[in-house]
C-alpha positions in Angstrom: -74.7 -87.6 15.8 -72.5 -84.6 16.4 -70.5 -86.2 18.8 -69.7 -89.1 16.7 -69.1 -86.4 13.3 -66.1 -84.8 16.0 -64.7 -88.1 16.5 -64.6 -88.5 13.1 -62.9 -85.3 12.6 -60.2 -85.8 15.1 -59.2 -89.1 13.3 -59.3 -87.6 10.1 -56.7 -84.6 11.3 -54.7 -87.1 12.8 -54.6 -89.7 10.0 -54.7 -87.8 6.7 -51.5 -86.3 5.1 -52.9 -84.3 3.4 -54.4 -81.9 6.3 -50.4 -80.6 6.9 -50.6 -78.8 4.2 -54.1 -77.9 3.9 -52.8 -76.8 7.7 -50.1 -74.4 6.7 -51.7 -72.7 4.3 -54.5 -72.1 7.0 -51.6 -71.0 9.6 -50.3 -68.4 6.7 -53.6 -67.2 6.0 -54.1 -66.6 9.8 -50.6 -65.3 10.3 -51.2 -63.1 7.2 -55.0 -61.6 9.5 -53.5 -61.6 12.5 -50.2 -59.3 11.4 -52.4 -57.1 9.7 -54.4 -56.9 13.1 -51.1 -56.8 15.1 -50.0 -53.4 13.1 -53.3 -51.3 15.2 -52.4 -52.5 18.3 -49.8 -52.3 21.4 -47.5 -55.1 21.5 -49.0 -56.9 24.5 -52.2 -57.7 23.0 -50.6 -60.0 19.8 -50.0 -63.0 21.9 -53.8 -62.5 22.5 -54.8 -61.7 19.1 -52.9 -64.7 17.6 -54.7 -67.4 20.3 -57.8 -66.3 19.6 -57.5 -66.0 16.1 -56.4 -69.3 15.9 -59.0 -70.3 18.5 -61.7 -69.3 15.4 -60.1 -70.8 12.9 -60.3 -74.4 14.9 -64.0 -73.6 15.6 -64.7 -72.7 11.9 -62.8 -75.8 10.4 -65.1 -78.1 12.9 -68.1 -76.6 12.0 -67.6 -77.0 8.3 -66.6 -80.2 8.5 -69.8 -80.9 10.8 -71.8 -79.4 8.0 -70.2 -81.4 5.2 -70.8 -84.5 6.9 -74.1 -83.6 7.4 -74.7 -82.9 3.7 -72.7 -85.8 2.6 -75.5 -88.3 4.7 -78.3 -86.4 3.0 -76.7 -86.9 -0.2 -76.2 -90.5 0.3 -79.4 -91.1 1.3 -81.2 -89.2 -1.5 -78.9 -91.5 -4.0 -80.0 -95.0 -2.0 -84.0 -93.8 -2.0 
């Protein structure tokens, strides 16, 4: 089931224009975190600290999209019992 919820997900990113700017404001919100991060360290480590941040933030948006997919199918299925 998971795998088939991550399809889903890629299509939806892909096909929904909606997600760019739902996207951006993501990518400021990161940018915002990371430059705040950036300010307490050396200069080589913000290449670092942006991928990775960035890194989470993909994680996180898959996993709550997994888990509103999830609810969504329990939903529907307490509505057709």
């Amino acid at each position: 089931m998971k795998k088939i919820i991550l399809e889903i997900f890629d299509k939806v990113n892909i096909e929904k224009s909606e997600l760019i700017e739902m996207e951006k404001d993501l990518t400021e919100q990161v940018e915002a975190i990371s430059k705040a991060v950036q300010e307490q360290m050396p200069r080589e480590y913000h290449d670092d600290i942006d991928r990775h941040f960035f890194e989470v933030s993909g994680i996180a948006e898959r996993t709550g999209f997994e888990l509103g997919m999830k609810f969504m199918v329990k939903l529907l299925i307490e509505c057709l019992s």
